[in-house]
VEXNU-540136 format. One record per residue (C-alpha): x, y, z. Coordinates in steps of 0.001 Angstrom, whole numbers, plus 524288, in hexadecimal, padded with zeros to 5 digits. Each point is the difference from the previous one (the first is absolute). Layout:
// VEXNU-540136
XYZ...
***
This chain:
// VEXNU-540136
A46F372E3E4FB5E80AF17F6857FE88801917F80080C5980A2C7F5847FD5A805CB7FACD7F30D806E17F1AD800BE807CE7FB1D7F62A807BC7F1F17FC8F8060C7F8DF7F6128003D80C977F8BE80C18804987F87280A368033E80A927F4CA7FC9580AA0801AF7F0DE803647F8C97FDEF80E6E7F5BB8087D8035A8025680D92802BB7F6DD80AFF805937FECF80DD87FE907F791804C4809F67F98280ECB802F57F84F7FC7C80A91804EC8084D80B608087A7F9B380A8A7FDA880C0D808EA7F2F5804FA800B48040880D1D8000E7F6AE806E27F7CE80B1E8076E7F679801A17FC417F15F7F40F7F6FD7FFA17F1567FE167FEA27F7357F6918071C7F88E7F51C7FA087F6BA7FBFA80996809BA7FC2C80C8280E618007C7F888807C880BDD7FCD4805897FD2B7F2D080A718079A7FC067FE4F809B87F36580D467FE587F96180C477F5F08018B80C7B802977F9C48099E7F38E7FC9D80F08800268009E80ADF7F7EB7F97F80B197FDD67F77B7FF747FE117F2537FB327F3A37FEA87F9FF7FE2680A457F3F67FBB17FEA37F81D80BD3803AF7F998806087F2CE7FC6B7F0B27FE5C7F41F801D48096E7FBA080A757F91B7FF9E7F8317F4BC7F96D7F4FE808267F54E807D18003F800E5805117F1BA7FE477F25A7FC317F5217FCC88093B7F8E480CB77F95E8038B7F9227F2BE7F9707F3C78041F7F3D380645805337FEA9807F27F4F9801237F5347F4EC805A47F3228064880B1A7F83F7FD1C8044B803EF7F3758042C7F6747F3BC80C2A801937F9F77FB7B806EA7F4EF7F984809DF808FB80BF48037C807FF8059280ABE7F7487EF89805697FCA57FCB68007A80DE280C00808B68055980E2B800AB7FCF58016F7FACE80D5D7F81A7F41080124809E97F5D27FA9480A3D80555809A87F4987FEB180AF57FD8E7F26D7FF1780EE77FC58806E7800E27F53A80C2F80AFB7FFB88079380A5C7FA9C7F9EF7F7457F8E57F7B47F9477FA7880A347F5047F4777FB2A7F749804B780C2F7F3F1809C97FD978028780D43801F27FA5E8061D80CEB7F98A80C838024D7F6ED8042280A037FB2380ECD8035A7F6FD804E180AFA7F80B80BAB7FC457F246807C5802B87F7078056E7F9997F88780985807F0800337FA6380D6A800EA7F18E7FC8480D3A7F8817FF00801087F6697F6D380AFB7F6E67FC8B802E07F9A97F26A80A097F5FC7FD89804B37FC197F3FF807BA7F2AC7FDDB8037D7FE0A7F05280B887FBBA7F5D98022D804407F3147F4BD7FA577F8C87F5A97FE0180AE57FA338037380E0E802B97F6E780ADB7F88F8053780AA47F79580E01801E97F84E8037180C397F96280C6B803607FBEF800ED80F997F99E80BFB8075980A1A8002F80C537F8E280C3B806787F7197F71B8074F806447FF3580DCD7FB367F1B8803FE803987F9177F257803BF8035A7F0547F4707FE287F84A804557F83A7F2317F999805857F47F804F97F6547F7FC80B877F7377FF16804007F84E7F32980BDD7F6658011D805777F6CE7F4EF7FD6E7F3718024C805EB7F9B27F2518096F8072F7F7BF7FF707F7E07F5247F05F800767FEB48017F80DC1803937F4517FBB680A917FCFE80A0080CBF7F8907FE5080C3B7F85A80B60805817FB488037980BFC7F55280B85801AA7FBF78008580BBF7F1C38030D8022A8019280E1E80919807D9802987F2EE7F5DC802777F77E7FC7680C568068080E39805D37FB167FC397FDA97F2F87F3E3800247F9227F7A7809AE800B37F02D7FDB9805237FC187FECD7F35A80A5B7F7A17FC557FE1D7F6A380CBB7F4617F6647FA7180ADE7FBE07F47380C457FFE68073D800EF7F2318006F7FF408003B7F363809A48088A7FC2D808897F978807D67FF347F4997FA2680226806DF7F3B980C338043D80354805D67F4228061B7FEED7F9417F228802F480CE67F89B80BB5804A18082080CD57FF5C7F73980B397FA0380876807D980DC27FAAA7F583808E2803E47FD8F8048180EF97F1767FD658071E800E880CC4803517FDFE805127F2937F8AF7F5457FAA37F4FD805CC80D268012080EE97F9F37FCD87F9987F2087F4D77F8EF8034C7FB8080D8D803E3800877FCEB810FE8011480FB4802D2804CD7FE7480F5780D307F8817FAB4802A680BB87F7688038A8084080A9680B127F7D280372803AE7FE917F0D07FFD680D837FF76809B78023E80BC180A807F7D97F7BE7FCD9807117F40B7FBC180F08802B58030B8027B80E81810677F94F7FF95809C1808387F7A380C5F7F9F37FCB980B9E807467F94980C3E7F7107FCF180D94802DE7FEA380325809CF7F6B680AD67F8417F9A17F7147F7AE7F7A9803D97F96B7F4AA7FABF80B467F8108099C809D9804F47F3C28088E804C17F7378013180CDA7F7107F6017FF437F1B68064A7FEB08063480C9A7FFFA7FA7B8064A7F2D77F1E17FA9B80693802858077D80D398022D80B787F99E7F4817FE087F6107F80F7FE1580B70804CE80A638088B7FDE5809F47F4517F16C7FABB7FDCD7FEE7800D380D9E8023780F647FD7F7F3E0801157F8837FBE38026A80E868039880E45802CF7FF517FFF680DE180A367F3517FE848090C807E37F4FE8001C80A7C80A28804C47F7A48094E809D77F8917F8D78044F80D207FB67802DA8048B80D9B8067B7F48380525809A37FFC67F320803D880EE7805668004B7FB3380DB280C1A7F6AA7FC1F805B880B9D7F9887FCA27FE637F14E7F9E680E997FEDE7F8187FB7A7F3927F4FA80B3D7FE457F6677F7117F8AD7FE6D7F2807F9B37F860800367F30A7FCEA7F19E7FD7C7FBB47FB707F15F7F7097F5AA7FF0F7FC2B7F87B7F3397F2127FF17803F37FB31800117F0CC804B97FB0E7F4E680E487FAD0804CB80CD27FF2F7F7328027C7F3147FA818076D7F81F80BF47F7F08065D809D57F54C7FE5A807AC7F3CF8053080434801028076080B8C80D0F800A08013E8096980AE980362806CE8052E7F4FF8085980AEC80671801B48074F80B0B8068980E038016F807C78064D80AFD7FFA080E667FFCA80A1880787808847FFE680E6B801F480E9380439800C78020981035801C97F2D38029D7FA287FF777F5B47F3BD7FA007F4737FD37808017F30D7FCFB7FB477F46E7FD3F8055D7F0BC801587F9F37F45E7FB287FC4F7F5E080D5A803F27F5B87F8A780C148034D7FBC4806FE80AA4806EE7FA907FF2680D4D807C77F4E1808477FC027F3178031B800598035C80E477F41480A437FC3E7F9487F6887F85B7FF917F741808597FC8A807A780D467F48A806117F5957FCB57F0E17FC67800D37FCE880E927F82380AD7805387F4227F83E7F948803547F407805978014F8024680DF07F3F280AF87FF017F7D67F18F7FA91803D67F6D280A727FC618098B809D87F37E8029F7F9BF7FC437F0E47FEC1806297F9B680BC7808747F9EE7F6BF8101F7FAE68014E80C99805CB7F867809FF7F6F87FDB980D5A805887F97580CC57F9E37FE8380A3B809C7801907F6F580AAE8043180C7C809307FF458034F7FFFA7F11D7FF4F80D357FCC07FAB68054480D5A80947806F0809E57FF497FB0180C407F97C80A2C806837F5097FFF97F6237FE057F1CE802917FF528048580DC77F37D807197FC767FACD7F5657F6BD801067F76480C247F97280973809697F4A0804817F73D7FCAC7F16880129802C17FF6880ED37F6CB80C2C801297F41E7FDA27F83C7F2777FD0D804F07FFE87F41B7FA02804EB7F0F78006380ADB803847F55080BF17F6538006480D418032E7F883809ED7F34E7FF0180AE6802BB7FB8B80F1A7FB2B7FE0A80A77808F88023E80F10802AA800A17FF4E80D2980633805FF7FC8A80C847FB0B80EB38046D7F1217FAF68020C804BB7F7C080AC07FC36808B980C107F53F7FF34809517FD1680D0B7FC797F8677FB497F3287FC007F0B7803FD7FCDE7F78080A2B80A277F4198017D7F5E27F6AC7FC177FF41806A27F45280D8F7FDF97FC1B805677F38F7F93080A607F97E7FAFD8037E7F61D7F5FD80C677F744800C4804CD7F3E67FA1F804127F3D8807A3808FD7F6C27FC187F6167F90B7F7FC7FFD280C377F7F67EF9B801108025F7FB3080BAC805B07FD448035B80DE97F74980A538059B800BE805E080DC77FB0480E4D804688082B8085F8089F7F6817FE1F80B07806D77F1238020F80BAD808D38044D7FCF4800FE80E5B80B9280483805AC7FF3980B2D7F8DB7FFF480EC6808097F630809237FE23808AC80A157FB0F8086B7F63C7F7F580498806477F2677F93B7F6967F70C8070D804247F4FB80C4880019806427FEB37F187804527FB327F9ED7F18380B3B806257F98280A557FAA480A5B7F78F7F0E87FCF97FA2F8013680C787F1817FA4B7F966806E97F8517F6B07F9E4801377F0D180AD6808557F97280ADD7FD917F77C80B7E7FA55803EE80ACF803F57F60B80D357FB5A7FD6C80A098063F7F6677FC658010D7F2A880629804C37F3E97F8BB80B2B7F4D7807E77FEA77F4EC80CE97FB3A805BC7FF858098E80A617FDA67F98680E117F78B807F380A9B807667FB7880AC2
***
């Protein structure tokens, strides 16, 4: 589970901000424990436009990025991800390092990795075991001590070891330390240097970035399309293959009204077209039964997005719950009516399971004790530096118990919406 993320010097983030789902109230609702905290399983982030609050989403995005293949080059921005160019923004163009810190577990054990780093290098990267009640146990620290001989100092300390290697690995671990604090490129994180040099107890905590965290951007991209949206529903239809799972997804798509009788789903399993690829779904069709016949539609292209994407999500949510893992969406209501993100939210709320669902939002109707706790509820507001502030509604502590939450952010009462003067569409003013 995700415990707290911290962010600075990063796009509209300038001092460090946190967003926290540890639970201020011990109350047992909307959470899971983790040895003696109650983290909470979702958060859901509020703001203007421009506000600053799809940038810690992409905080994290970029932190995935790094894990996953370091600090890119220039010519590796636009092969890497569409994104990654746009990721690398200070604030302001700010000379500092970049900032970003997350607490997390894996299992029962709570680990925190921080992450100092510019454009071209890393600064500073720790990973510490913080479960331990009397003191965090470093695994291993690496700090730039030169920048222009690109020149690090390490510190391992020796209980570390254990976190690590492996027993068969122990009687060379000096050595392959040593390896790696001559073969570590400044660009590249320790962290995945450790899974390279084959050190099988770090991959569980590569694998958390990289398997167990989900994160969907905005769907405004500079493509004109949902990002990973033609994936999601690839992988929600080869998820299908599963009938007990098709079944399923088939019943929830009727629960929300869509009255589809069945799904047929084509996959290109031999011999694909030219363009395609292996494996991957070439059609699906809807078949409706209206006054005794058959119609069909193609998924694709006559079914809506909002269907394609609850279909898409249905996958999603049903794999975080089964690994433990964390769904992060900008704009979780494109598409979705508010009462089916209602549902989305509550499925995730309900499970058996350490599930988390972060999410920004401009549906002012989610803002009701009814669905989350207060601590669960944040904002994000400008100040007159123009960086980005965070604060959850549980700061508000004058607040009543029956106090229309909705009511109050629309009339400004939590600050973080738009304040809008007069403006003009095509000569005509709004008043």
């Amino acid at each position: 589970m995700l415990l707290n993320v911290t962010i600075e010097n990063f796009r509209s983030y300038n001092e460090a901000q946190t967003l926290s789902l540890i639970a201020s109230d011990n109350n047992g609702v909307n959470s899971a424990k983790i040895g003696d905290l109650e983290v909470r399983k979702s958060a859901v982030l509020y703001g203007a436009n421009a506000s600053g609050k799809s940038n810690i989403i992409k905080s994290l995005l970029c932190l995935v990025d790094i894990v996953a293949g370091g600090i890119p080059t220039p010519d590796q921005y636009f092969a890497r991800s569409i994104f990654s160019q746009e990721l690398y923004k200070t604030f302001f163009d700010n000379p500092e390092p970049t900032f970003i810190s997350v607490d997390f577990s894996v299992g029962d054990i709570v680990y925190n990795y921080s992450l100092r780093y510019d454009s071209q290098l890393i600064h500073y990267e720790a990973l510490s075991d913080t479960s331990n009640d009397d003191a965090d146990v470093v695994i291993f620290e690496r700090s730039l001590t030169n920048k222009d001989l690109l020149s690090y100092k390490y510190n391992f300390e020796s209980t570390s070891y254990d976190y690590i290697f492996s027993n068969e690995q122990m009687p060379y671990a000096n050595d392959t330390i040593g390896k790696l604090k001559v073969n570590t490129p400044a660009n590249l994180t320790l962290l995945t240097k450790l899974v390279g040099e084959n050190c099988q107890k770090i991959k569980a905590i590569t694998d958390y970035f990289m398997r167990n965290i989900v994160i969907r951007t905005n769907p405004y991209g500079i493509l004109g399309k949902a990002s990973f949206a033609e994936s999601d529903l690839n992988s929600a239809a080869n998820h299908a293959r599963d009938i007990n799972y098709a079944n399923k997804a088939l019943m929830a798509l009727n629960n929300i009204g869509v009255k589809v009788d069945k799904l047929d789903i084509e996959y290109n399993d031999t011999n694909p077209l030219v363009g395609e690829r292996l494996n991957q779904v070439r059609n699906i069709t809807s078949y409706y039964n209206l006054d005794g016949n058959t119609h069909q539609l193609s998924f694709f292209s006559d079914e809506s997005d909002g269907t394609q994407k609850f279909y898409s999500y249905l996958n999603l949510i049903d794999y975080i719950i089964k690994v433990n893992g964390v769904l992060i969406v900008d704009e979780l209501e494109t598409h979705f009516h508010p009462l089916l993100v209602e549902e989305i939210i509550r499925a995730v709320h309900n499970s058996n399971s350490r599930a988390q669902l972060i999410f920004t939002t401009h549906n002012p109707t989610l803002l009701t004790d009814s669905i989350f706790e207060r601590d669960q509820i944040y904002f994000a507001d400008k100040n007159d530096k123009f960086a980005t502030e965070l604060y959850s509604l549980a700061d508000f502590n004058d607040l009543d118990a029956n106090s229309n939450l909705m009511a109050k952010y629309l009339a400004g009462r939590f600050g973080a919406i738009p304040y809008l003067n007069a403006f003009t569409f095509n000569g005509v003013n709004n008043g």
